[in-house]
NUBA-469325 format. One record per atom (N, C-alpha, C): residue in three letters; atom name; y, x, z. Coordinates in steps of 0.2 Angstrom, whole numbers. Atoms other than C-alpha are relative to their C-alpha. Last residue first. Example, Ala and Ser with C-alpha at 12.3 -4.5 7.8 and 13.67 -1.06 7.14 Angstrom:
BEGIN
SITE   code   site      py      px      pz
SITE    SER      N      -6      -4      -1
SITE    SER     CA      -5      68      36
SITE    SER      C       5      -4       3
SITE    ALA      N      -6       4       0
SITE    ALA     CA     -22      62      39
SITE    ALA      C       6       4       0
This chain:
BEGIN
SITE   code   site      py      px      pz
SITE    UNK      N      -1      -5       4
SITE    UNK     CA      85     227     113
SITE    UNK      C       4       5       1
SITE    UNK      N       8      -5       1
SITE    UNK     CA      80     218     126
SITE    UNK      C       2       5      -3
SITE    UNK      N       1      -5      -3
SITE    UNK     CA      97     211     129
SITE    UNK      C      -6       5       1
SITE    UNK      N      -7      -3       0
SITE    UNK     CA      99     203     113
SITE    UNK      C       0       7       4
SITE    UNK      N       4      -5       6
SITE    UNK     CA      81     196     114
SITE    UNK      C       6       3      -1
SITE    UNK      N       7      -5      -4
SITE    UNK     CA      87     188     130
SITE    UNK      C      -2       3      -5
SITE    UNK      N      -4      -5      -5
SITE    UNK     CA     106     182     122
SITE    UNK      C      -5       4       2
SITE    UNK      N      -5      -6       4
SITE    UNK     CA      97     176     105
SITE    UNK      C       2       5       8
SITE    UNK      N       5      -5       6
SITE    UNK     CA      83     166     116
SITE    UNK      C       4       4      -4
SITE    UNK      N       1      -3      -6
SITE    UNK     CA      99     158     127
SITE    UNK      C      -7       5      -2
SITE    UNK      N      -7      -7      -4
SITE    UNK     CA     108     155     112
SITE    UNK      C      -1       1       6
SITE    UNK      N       0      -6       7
SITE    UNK     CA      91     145     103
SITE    UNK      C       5       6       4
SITE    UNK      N       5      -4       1
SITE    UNK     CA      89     135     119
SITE    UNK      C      -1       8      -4
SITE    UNK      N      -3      -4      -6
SITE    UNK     CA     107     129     121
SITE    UNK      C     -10       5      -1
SITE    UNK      N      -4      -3       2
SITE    UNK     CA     105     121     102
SITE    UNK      C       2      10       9
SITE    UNK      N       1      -6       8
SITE    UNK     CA      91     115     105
SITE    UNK      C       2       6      -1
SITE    UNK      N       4      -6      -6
SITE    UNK     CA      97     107     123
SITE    UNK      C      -3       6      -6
SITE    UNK      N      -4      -3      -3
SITE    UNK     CA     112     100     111
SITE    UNK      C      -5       5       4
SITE    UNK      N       0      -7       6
SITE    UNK     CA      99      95      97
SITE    UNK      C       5       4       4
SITE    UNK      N       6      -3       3
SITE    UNK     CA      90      84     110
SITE    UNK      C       3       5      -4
SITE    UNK      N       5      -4      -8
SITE    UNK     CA     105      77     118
SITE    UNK      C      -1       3      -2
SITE    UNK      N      -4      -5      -1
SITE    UNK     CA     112      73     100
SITE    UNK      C      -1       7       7
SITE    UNK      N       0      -7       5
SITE    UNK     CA      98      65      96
SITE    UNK      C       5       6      -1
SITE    UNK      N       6      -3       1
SITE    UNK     CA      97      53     112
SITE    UNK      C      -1       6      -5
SITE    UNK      N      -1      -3      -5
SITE    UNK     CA     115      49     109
SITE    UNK      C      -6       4       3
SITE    UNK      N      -5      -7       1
SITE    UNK     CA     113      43      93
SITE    UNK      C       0       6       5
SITE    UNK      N       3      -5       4
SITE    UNK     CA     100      32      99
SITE    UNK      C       2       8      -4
SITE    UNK      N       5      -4      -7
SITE    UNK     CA     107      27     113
SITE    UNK      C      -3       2      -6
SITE    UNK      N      -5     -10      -4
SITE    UNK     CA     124      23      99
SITE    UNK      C      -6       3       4
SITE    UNK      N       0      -9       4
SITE    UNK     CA     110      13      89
SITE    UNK      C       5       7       3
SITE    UNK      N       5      -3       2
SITE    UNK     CA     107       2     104
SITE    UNK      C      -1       8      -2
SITE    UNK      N       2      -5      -6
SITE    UNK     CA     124       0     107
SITE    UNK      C      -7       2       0
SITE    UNK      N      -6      -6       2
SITE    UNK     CA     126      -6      88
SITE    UNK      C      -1       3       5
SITE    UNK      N       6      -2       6
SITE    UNK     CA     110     -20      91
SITE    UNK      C       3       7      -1
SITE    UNK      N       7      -2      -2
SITE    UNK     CA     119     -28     107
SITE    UNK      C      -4       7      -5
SITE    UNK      N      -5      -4      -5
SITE    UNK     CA     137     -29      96
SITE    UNK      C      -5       4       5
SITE    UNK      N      -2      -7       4
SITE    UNK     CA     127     -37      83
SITE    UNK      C       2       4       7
SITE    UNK      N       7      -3       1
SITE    UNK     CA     118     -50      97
SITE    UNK      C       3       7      -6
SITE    UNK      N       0      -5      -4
SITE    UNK     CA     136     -52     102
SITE    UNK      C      -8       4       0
SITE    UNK      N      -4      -7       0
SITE    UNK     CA     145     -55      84
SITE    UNK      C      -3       3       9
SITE    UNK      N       3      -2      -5
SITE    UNK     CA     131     -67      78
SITE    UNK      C       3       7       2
SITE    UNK      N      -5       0      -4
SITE    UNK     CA     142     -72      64
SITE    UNK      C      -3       0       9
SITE    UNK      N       1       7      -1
SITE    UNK     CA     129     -74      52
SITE    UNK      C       3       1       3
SITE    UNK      N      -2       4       6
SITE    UNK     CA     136     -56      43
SITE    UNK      C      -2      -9       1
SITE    UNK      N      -9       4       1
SITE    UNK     CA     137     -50      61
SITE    UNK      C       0      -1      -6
SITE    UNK      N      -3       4      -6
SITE    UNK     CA     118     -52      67
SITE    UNK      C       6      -2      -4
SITE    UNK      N       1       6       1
SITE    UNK     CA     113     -46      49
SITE    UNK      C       1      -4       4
SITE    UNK      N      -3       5       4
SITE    UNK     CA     123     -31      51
SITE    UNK      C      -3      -5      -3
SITE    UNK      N      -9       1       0
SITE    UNK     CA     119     -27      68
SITE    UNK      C       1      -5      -6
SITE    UNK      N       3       7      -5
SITE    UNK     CA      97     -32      62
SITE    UNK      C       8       0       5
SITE    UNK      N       0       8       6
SITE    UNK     CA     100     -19      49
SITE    UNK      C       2      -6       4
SITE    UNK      N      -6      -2       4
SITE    UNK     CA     106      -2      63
SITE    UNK      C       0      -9      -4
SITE    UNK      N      -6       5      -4
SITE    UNK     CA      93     -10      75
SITE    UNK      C       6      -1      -3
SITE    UNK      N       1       5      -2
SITE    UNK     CA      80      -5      61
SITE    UNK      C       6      -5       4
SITE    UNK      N      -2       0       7
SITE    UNK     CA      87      11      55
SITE    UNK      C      -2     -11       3
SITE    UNK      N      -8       1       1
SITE    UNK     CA      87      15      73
SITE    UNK      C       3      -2      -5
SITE    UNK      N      -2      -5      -1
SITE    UNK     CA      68      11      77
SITE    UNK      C       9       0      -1
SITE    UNK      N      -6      -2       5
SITE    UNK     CA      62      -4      83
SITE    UNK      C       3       6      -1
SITE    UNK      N       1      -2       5
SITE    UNK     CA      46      -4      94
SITE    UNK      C       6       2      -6
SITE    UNK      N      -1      -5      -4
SITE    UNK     CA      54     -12     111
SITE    UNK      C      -4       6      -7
SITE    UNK      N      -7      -4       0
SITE    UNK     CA      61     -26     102
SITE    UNK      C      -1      10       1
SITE    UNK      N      -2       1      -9
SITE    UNK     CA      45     -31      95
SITE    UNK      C       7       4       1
SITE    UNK      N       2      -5      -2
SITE    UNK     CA      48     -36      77
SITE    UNK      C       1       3       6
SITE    UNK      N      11       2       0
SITE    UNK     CA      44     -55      70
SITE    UNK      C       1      11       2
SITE    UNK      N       1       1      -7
SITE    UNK     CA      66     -53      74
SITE    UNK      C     -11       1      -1
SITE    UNK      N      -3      -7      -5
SITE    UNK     CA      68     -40      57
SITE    UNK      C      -1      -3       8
SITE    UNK      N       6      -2       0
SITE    UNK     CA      57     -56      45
SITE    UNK      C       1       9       6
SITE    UNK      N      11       4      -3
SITE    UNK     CA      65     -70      53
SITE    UNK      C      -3       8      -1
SITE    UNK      N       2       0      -7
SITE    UNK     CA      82     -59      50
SITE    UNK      C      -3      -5       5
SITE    UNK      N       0      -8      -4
SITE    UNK     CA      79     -54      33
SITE    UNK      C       0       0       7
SITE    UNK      N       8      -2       0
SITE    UNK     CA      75     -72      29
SITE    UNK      C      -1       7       1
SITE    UNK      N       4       2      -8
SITE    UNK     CA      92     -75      37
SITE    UNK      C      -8       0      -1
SITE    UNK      N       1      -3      -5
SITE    UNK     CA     101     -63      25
SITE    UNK      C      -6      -3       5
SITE    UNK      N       4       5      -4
SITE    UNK     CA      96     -66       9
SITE    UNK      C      -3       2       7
SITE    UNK      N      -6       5      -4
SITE    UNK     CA     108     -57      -1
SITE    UNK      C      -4      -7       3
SITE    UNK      N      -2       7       2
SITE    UNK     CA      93     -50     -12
SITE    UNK      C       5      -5       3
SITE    UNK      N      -4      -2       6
SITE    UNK     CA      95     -33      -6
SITE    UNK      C       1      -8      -6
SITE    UNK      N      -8      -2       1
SITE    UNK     CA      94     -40      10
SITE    UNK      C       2       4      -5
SITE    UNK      N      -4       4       0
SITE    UNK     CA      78     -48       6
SITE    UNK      C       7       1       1
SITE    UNK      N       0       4       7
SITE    UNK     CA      69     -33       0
SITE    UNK      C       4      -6       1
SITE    UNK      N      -6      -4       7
SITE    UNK     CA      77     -23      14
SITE    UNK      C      -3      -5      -4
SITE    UNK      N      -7       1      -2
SITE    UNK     CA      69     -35      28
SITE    UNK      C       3       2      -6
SITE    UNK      N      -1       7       5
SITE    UNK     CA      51     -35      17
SITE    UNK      C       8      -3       4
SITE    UNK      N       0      -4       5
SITE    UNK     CA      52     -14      22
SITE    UNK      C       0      -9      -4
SITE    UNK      N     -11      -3       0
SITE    UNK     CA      58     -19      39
SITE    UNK      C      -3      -2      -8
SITE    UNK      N      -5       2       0
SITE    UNK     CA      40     -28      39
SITE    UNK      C       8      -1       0
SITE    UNK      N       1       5       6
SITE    UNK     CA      31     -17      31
SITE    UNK      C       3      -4       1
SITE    UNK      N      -3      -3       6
SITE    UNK     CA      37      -4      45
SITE    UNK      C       0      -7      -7
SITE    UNK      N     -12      -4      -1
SITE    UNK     CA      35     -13      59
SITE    UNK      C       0       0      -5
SITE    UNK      N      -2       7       3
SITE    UNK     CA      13     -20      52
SITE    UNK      C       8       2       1
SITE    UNK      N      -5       3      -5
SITE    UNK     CA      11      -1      53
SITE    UNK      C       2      -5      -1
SITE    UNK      N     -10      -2       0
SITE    UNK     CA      -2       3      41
SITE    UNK      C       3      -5       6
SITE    UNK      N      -2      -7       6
SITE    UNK     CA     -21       8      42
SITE    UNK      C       4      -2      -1
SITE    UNK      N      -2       3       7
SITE    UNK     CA     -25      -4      58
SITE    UNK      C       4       5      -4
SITE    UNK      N      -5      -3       4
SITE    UNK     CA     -36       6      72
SITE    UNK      C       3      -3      -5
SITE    UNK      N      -7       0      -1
SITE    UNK     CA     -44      -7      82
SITE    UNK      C       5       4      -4
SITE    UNK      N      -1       6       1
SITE    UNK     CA     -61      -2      75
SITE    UNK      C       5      -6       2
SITE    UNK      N      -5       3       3
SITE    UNK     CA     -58      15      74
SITE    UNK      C      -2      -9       0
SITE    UNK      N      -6      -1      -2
SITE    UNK     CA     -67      19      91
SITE    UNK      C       4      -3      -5
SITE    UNK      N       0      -8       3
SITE    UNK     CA     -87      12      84
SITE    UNK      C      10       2       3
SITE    UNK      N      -5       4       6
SITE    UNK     CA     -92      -1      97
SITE    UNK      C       4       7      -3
SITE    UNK      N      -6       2      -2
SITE    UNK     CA    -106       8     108
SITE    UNK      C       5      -1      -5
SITE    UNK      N      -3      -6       2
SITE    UNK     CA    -125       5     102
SITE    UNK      C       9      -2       2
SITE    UNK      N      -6      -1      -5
SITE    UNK     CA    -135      -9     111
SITE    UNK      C       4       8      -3
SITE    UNK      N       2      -6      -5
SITE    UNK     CA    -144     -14      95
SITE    UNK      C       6       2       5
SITE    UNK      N       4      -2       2
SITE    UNK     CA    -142     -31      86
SITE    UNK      C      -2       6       4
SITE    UNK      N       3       2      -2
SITE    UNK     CA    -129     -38      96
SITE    UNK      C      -9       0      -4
SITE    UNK      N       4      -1      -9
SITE    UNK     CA    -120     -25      96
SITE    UNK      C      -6      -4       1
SITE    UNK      N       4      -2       1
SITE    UNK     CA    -120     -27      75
SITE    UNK      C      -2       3       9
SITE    UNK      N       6      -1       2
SITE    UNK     CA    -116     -44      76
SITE    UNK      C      -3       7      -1
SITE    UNK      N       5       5      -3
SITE    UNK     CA    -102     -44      88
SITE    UNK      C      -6       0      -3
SITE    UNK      N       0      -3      -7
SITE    UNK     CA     -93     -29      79
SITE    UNK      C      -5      -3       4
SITE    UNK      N       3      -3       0
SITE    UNK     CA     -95     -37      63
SITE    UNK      C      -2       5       5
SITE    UNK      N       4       3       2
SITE    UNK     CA     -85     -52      69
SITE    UNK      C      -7       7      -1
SITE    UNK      N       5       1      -7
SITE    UNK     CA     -74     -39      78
SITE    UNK      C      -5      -6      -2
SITE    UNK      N       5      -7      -3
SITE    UNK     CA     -72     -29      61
SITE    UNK      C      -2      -2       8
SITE    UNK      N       7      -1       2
SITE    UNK     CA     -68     -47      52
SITE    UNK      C      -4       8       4
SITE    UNK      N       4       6       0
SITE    UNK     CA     -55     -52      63
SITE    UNK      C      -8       2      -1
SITE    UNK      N       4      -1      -9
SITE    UNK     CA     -47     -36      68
SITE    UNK      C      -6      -5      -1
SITE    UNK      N       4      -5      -5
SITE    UNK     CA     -44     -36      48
SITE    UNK      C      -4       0       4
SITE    UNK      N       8       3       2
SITE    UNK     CA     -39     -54      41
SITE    UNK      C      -4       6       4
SITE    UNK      N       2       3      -5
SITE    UNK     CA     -21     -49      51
SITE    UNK      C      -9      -3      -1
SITE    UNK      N       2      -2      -7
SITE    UNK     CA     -21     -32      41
SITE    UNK      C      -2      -6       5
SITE    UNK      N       6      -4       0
SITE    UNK     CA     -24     -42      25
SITE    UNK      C      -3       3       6
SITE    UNK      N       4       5      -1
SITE    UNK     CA      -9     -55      28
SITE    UNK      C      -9       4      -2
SITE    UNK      N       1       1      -6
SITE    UNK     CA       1     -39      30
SITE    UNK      C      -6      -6       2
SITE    UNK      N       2      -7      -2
SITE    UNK     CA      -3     -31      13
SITE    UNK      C       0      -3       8
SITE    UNK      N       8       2       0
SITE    UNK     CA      -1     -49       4
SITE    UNK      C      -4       7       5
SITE    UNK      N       4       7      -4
SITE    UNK     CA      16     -51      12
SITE    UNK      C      -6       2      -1
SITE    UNK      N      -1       0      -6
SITE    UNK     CA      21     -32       5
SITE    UNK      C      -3      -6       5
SITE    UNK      N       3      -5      -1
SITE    UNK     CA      16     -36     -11
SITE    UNK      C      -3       1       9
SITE    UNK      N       7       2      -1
SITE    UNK     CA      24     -52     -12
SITE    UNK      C      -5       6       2
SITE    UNK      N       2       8      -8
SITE    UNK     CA      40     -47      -5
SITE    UNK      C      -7      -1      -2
SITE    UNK      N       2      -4      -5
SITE    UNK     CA      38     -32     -18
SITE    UNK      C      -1      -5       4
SITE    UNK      N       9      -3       1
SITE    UNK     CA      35     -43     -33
SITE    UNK      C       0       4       6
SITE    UNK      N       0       4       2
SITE    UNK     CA      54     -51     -29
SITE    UNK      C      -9       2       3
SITE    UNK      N       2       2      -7
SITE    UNK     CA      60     -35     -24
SITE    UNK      C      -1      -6       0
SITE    UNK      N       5       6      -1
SITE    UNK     CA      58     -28     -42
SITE    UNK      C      -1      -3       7
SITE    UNK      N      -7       7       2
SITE    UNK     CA      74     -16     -41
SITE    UNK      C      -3      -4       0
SITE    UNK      N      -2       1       7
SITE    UNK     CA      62       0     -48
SITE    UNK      C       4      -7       1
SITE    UNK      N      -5      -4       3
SITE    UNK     CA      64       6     -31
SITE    UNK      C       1      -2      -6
SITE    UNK      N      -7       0      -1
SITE    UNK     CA      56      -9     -23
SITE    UNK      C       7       5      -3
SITE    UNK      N      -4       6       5
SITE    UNK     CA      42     -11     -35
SITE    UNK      C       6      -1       2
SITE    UNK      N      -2      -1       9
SITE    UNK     CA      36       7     -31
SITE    UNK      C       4      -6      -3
SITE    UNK      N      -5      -6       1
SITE    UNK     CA      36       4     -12
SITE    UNK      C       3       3      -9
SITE    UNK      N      -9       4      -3
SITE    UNK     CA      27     -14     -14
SITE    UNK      C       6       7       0
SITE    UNK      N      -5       3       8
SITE    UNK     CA      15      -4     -27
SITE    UNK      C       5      -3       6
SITE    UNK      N      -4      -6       4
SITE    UNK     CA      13      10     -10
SITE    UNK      C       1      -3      -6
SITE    UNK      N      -6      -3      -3
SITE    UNK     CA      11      -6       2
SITE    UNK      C       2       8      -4
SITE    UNK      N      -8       6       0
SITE    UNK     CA      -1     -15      -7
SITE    UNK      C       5       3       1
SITE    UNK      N      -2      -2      10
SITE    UNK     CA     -13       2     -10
SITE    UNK      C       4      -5      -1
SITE    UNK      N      -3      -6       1
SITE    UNK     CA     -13       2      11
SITE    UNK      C       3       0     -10
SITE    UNK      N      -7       0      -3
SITE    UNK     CA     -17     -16      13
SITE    UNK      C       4       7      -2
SITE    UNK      N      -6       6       4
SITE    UNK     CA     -30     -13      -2
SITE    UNK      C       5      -2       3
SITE    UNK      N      -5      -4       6
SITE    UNK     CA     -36       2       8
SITE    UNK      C      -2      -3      -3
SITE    UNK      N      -5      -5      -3
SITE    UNK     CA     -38      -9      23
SITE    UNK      C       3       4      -3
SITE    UNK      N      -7       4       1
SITE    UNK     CA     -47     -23      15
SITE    UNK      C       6       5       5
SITE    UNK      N      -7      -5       2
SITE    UNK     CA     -59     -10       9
SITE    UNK      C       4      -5       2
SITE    UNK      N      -2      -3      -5
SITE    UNK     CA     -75     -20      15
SITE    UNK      C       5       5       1
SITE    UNK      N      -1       1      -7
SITE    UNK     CA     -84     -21      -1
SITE    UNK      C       2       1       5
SITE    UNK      N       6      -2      -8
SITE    UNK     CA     -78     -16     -15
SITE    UNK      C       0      -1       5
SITE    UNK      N       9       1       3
SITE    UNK     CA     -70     -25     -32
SITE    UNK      C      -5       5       6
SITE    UNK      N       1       8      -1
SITE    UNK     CA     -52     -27     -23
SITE    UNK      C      -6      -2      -1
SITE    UNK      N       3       2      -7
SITE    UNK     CA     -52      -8     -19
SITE    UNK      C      -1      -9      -2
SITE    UNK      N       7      -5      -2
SITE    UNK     CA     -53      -5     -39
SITE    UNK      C       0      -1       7
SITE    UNK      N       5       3       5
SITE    UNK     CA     -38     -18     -42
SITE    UNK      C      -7       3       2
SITE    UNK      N       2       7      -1
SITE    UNK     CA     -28     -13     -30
SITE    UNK      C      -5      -3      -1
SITE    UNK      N       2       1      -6
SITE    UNK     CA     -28       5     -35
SITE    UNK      C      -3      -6       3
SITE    UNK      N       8      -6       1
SITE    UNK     CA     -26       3     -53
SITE    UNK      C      -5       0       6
SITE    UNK      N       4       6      -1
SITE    UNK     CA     -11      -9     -48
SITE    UNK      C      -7       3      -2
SITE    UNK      N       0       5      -4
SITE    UNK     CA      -4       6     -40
SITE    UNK      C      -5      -7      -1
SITE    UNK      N       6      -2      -7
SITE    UNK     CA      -8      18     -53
SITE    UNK      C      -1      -5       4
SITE    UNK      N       6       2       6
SITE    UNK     CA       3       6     -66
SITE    UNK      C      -8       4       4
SITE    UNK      N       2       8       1
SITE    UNK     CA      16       5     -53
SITE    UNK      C      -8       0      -3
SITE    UNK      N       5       3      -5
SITE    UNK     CA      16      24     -48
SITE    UNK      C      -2     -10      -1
SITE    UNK      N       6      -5       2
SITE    UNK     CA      20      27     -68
SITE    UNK      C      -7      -2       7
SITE    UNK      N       4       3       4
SITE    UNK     CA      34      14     -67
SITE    UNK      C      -7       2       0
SITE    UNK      N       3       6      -3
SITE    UNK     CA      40      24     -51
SITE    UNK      C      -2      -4      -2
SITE    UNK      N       2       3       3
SITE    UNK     CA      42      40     -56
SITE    UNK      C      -2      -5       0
SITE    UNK      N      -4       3       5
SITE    UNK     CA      55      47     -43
SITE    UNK      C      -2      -3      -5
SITE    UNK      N      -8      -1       7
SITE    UNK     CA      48      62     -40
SITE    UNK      C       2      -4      -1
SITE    UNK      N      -6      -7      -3
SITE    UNK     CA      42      56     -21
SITE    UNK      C       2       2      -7
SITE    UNK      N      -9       4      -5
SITE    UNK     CA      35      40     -25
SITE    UNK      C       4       7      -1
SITE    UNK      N      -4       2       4
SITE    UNK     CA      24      51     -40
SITE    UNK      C       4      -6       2
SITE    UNK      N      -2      -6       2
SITE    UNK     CA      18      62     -26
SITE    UNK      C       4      -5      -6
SITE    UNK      N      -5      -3      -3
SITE    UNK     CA      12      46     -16
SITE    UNK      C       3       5      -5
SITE    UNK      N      -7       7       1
SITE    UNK     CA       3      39     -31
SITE    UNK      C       6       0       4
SITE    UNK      N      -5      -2       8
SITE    UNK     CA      -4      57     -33
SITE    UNK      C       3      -9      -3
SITE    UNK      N      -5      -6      -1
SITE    UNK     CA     -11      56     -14
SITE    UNK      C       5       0      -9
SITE    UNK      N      -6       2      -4
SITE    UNK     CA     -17      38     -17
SITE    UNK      C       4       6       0
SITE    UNK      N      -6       5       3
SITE    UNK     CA     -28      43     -32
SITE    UNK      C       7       0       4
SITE    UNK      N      -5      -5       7
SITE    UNK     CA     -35      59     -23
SITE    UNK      C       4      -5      -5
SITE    UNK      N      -8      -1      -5
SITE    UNK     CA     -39      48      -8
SITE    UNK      C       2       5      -6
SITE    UNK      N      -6       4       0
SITE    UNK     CA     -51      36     -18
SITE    UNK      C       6       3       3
């Protein structure tokens, strides 16, 4: 199953997004018929919710998307139900990926953010951008969650969300400035070497 997924990534990336649809549900479909995949089916949900959102279908994405998160919650469940049953069969140590969850519940949340704010449906955008910890957010995130403060008239929780993204800014600037100072300090010693 990883040679599908990689050439349904490959056809997000050119651009042919009805093509990843008809793989995508391909995908679904064959994880949905074996056992114990509900992880790659969250993951095969969220690259048709990717393909439905460029082709403009943010309708069928939200649903995607939902069903992709309501699977990682069914997850921990079922792998510490199977976890208990099979320790309690032989003292063997609990396998490491068993806490590991196959997509970022963040991200697919921002990613059913956009689907609503491209539907002009701000405050289901911002239920579904507050359900994300603060301290997790990246910049494109506190970026949405400004202008969905200030389109509901929450001009100081915007104003919050915008200093944010300045410390954001600020942070990558830093970084490309020590960069910057590193690179002209490795030219001037190789300079003088020579």
């Amino acid at each position: 199953m990883e040679i599908p997924r990689d050439q349904l990534a490959a056809l997000l990336d050119h651009g042919l997004y009805s093509s990843a649809q008809l793989l995508g549900y391909f995908l679904v479909a064959s994880s949905s018929s074996t056992e114990g995949s509900s992880g790659l089916k969250a993951e095969n949900l969220v690259f048709l919710g990717d393909a439905l959102f460029k082709e403009r279908e943010y309708r069928r994405a939200i649903h995607m998307y939902k069903q992709a998160l309501q699977l990682c919650k069914i997850l921990p469940k079922q792998n510490t139900q199977s976890l208990r049953s099979s320790l309690s069969s032989s003292n063997r140590s609990p396998p490491s990926s068993v806490n590991a969850s196959v997509i970022n519940e963040n991200e697919v949340k921002f990613k059913v953010a956009s689907c609503h704010c491209q539907l002009n449906e701000g405050k289901a955008a911002l239920v579904e951008m507050e359900g994300i910890p603060y301290k997790v957010r990246l910049l494109p995130m506190h970026l949405m969650m400004g202008k969905l403060y200030r389109s509901s008239q929450h001009h100081r929780a915007a104003v919050a969300c915008y200093k944010e993204c300045l410390r954001f800014v600020q942070l990558e600037i830093q970084v490309s400035a020590d960069n910057n100072l590193e690179i002209s300090f490795v030219t001037k010693i190789s300079g003088s070497i020579v």
